[in-house]
GUGUGU-807889 format. One record per residue: residue number from 1; residue in one letter; x, y, z of N, C-alpha, C in turn. Coordinates in Angstrom, 3 decimals. Each point is the difference from the previous one (the first is absolute). Layout:
% residues N
+-----+------+----------+----------+----------+----------+----------+----------+----------+----------+----------+
! seq ! type !     n.xx !     n.yy !     n.zz !    ca.xx !    ca.yy !    ca.zz !     c.xx !     c.yy !     c.zz !
+-----+------+----------+----------+----------+----------+----------+----------+----------+----------+----------+
! NUM !    a !        X !        Y !        Z !        X !        Y !        Z !        X !        Y !        Z !
...
+-----+------+----------+----------+----------+----------+----------+----------+----------+----------+----------+
//
This chain:
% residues 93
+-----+------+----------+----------+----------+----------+----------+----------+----------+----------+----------+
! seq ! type !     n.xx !     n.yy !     n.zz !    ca.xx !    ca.yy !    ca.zz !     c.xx !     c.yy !     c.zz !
+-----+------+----------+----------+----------+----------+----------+----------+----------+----------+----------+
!   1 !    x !  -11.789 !    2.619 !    5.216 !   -1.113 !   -0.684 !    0.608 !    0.312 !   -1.490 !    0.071 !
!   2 !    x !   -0.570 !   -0.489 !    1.236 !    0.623 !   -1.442 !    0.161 !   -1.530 !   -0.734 !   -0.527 !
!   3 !    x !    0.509 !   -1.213 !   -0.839 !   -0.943 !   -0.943 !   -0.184 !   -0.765 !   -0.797 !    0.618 !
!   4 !    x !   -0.577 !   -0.837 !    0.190 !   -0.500 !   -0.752 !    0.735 !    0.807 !   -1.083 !    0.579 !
!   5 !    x !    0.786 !   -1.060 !   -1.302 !    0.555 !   -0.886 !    0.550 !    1.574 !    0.591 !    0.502 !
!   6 !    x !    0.472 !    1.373 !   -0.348 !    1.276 !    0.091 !    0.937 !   -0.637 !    0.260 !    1.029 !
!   7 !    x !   -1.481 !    0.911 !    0.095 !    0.104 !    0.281 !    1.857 !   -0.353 !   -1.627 !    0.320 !
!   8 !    x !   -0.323 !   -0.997 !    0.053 !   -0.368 !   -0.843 !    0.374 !    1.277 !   -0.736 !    0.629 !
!   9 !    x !    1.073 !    0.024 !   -0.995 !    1.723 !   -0.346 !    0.358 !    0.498 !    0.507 !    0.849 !
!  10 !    x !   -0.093 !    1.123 !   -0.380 !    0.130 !    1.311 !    0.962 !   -0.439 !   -0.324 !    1.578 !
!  11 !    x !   -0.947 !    0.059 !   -0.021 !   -0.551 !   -0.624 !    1.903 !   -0.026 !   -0.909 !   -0.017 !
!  12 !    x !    0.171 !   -0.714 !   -0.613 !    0.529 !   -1.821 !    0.650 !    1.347 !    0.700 !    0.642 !
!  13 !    x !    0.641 !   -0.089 !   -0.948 !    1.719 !    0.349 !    0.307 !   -0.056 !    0.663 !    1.444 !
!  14 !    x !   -0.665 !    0.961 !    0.407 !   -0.206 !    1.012 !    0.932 !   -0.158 !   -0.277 !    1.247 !
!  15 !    x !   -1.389 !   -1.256 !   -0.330 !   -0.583 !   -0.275 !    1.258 !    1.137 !   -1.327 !    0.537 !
!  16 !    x !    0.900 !   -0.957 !   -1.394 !    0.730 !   -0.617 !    0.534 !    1.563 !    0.756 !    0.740 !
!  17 !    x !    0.370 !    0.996 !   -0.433 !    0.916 !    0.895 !    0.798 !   -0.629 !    0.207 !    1.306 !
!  18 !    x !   -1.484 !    0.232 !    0.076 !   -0.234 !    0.688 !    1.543 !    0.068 !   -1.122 !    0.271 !
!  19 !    x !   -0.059 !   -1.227 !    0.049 !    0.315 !   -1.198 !    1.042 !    1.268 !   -0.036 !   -0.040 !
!  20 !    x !    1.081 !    0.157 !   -0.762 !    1.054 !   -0.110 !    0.601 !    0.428 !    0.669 !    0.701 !
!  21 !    x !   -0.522 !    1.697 !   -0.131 !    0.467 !    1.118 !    1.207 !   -0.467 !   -0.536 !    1.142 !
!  22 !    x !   -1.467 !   -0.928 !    0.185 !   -0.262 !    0.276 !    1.807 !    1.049 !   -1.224 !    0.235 !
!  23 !    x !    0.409 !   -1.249 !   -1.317 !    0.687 !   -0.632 !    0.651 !    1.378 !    0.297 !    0.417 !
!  24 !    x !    0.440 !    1.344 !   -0.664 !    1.368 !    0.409 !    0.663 !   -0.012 !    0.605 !    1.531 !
!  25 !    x !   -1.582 !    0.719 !    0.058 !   -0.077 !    0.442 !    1.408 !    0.011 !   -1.177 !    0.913 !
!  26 !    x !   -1.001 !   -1.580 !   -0.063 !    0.056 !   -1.010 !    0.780 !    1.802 !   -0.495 !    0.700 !
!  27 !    x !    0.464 !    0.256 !   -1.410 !    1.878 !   -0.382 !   -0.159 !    0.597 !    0.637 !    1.191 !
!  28 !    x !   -0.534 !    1.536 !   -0.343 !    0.820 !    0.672 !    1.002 !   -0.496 !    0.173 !    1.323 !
!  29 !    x !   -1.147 !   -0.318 !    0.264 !   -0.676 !   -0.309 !    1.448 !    0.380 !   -1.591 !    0.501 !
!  30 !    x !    0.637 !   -0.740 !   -0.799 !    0.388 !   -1.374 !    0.628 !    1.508 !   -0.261 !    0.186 !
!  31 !    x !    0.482 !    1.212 !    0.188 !    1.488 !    0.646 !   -0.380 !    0.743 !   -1.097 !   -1.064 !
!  32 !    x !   -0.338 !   -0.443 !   -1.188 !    0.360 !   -0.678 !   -1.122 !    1.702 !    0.478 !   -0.122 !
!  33 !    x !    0.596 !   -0.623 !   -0.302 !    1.277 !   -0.026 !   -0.338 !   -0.043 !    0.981 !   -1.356 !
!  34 !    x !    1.043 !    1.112 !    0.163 !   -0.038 !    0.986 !   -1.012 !    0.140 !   -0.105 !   -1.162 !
!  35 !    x !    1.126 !   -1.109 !   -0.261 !    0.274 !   -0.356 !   -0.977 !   -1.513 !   -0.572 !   -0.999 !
!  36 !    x !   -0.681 !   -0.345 !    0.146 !   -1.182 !   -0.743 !   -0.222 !   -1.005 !    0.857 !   -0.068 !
!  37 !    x !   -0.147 !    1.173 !    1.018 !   -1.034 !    1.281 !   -0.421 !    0.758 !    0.764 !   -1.451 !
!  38 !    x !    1.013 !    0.195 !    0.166 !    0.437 !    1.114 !   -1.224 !   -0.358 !   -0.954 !   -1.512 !
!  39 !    x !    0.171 !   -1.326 !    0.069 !   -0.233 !   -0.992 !   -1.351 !   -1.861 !    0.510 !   -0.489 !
!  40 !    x !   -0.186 !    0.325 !    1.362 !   -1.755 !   -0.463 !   -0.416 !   -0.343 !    1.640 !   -0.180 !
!  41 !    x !    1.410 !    1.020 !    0.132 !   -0.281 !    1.499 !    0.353 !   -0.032 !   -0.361 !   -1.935 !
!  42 !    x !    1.179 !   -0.523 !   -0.040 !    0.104 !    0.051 !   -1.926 !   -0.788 !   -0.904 !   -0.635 !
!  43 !    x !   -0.612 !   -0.465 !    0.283 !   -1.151 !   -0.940 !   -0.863 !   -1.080 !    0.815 !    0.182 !
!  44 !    x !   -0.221 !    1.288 !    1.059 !   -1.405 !    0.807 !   -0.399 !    0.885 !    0.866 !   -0.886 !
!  45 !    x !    0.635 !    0.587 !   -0.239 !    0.955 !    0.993 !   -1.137 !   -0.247 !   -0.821 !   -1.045 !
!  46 !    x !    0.799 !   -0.818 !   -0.297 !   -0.391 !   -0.607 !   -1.263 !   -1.836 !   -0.042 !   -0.809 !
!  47 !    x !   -0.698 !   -0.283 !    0.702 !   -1.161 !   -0.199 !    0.275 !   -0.525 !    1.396 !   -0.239 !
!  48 !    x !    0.341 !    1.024 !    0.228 !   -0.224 !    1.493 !   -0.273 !    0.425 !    0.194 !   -1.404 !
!  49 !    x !    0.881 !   -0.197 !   -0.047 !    0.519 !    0.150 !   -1.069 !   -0.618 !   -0.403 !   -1.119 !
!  50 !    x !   -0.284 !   -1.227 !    0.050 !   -0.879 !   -0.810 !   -0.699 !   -1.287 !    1.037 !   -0.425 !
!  51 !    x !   -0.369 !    0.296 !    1.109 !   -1.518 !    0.569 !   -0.018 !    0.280 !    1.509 !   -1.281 !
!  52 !    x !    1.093 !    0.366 !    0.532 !    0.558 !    1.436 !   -0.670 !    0.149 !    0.273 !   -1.497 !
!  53 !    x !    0.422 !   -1.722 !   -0.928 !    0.340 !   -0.163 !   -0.792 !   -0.828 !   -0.226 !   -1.395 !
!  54 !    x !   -1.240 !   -0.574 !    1.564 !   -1.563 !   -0.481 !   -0.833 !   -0.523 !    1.325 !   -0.638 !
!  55 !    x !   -0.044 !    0.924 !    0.901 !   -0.686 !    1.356 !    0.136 !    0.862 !    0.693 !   -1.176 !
!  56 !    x !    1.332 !   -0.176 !    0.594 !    0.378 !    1.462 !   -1.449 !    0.274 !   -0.646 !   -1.178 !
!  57 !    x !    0.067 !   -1.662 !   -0.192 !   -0.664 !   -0.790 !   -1.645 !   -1.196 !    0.770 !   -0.482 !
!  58 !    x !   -1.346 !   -0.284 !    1.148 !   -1.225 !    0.604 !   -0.705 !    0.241 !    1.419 !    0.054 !
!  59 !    x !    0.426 !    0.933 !    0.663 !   -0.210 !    1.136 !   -0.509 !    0.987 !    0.525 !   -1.310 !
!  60 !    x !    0.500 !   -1.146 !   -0.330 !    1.240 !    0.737 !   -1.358 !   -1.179 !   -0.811 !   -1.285 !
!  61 !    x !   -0.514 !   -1.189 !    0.534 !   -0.659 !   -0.720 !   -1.623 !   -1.772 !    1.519 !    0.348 !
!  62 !    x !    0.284 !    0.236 !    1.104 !   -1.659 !    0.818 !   -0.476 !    0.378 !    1.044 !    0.043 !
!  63 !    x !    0.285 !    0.862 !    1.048 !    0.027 !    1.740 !    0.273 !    1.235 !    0.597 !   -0.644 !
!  64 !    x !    1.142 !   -0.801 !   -0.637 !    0.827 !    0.863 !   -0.440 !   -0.732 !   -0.597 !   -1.673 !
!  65 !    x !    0.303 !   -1.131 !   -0.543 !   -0.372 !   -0.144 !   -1.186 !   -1.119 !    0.640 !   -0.197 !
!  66 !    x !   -1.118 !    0.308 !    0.635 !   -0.846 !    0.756 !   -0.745 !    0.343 !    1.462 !    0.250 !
!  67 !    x !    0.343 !    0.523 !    0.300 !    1.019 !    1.227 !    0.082 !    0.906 !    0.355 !   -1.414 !
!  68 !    x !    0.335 !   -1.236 !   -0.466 !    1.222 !   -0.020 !   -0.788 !   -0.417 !   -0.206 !   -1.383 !
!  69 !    x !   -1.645 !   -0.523 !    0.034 !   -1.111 !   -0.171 !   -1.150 !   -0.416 !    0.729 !   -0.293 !
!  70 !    x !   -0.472 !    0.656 !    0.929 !   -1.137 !    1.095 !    0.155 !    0.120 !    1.784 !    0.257 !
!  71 !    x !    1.034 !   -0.292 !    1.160 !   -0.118 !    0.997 !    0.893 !    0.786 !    1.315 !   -1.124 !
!  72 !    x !   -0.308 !    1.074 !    0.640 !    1.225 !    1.553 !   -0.817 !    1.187 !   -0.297 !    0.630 !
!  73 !    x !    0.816 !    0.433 !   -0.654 !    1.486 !    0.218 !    0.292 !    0.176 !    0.371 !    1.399 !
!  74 !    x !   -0.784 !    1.104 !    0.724 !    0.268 !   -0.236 !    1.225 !   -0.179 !   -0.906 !    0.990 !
!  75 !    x !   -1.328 !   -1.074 !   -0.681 !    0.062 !   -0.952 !    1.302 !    0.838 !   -0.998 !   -0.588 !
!  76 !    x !    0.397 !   -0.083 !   -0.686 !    0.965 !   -1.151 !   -0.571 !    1.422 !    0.861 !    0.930 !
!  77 !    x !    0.211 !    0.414 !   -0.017 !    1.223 !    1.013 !    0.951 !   -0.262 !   -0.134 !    1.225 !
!  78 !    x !   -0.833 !   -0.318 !    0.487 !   -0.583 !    0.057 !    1.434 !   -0.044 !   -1.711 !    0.358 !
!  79 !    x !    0.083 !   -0.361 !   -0.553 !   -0.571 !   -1.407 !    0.290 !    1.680 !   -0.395 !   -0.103 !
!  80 !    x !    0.578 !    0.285 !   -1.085 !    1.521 !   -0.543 !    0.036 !    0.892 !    0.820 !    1.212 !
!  81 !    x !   -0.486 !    0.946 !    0.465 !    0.845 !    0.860 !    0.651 !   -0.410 !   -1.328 !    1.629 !
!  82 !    x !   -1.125 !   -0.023 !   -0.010 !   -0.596 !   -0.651 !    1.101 !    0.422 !   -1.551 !    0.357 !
!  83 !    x !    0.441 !   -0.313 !   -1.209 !    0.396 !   -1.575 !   -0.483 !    1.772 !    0.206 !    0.985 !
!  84 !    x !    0.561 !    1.120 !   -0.702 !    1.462 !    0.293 !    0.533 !    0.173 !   -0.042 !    1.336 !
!  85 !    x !   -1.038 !    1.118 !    0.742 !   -0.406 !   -0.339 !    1.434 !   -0.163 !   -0.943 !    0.604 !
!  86 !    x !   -0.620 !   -1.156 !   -0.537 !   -0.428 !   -1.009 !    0.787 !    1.528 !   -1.063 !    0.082 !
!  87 !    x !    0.241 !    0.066 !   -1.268 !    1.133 !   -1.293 !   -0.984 !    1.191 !    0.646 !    1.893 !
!  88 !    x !    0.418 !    1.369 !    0.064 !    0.931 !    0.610 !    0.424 !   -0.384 !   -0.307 !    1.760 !
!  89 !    x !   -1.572 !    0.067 !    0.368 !   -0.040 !   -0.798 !    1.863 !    0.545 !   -1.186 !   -0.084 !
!  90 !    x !   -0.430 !   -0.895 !   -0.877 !    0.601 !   -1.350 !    0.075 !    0.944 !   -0.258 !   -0.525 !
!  91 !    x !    0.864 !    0.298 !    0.159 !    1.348 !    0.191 !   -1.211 !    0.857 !    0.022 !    1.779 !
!  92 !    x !   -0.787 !    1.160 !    0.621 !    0.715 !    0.259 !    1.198 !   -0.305 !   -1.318 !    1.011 !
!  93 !    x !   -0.553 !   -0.572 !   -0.153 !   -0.277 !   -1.015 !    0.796 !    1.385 !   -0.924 !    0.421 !
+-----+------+----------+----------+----------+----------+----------+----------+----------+----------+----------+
//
């Protein structure tokens, strides 16, 4: 469960990415030099990323630690199995 002040980070971050997406669409409707769209393609990546990092911090200090406090052996298995999953998309990145 997300908190208050990460969702609050959370859509800042979000709503400042969606201005940079329409500004990549403006880029590419003013035929912008490519070199210069792909910089601003990786400053929304980064920027994702960012957002990605916030999210699976809070879900390891709340939904796995209390899992790991609390939970039975199977959700403690489930939650680490799930942790592996996630660690392993961005790993592929």
């Amino acid at each position: 469960m997300i908190d208050a002040t990460t969702k609050a980070k959370v859509q800042g971050r979000l709503r400042r990415i969606e201005g940079q997406v329409q500004g990549l669409q403006r880029m590419i409707d003013a035929d912008t030099y490519c070199v210069d769209i792909l910089l601003q393609v990786a400053a929304v990546q980064g920027a994702l990323e960012q957002v990605e990092k916030l999210l699976l911090g809070r879900h390891i200090e709340s939904c796995v630690a209390d899992a790991m406090r609390s939970g039975s052996k199977n959700d403690r298995q489930r939650k680490i199995d799930e942790l592996l999953e996630v660690f392993t998309r961005f790993r592929g990145k």
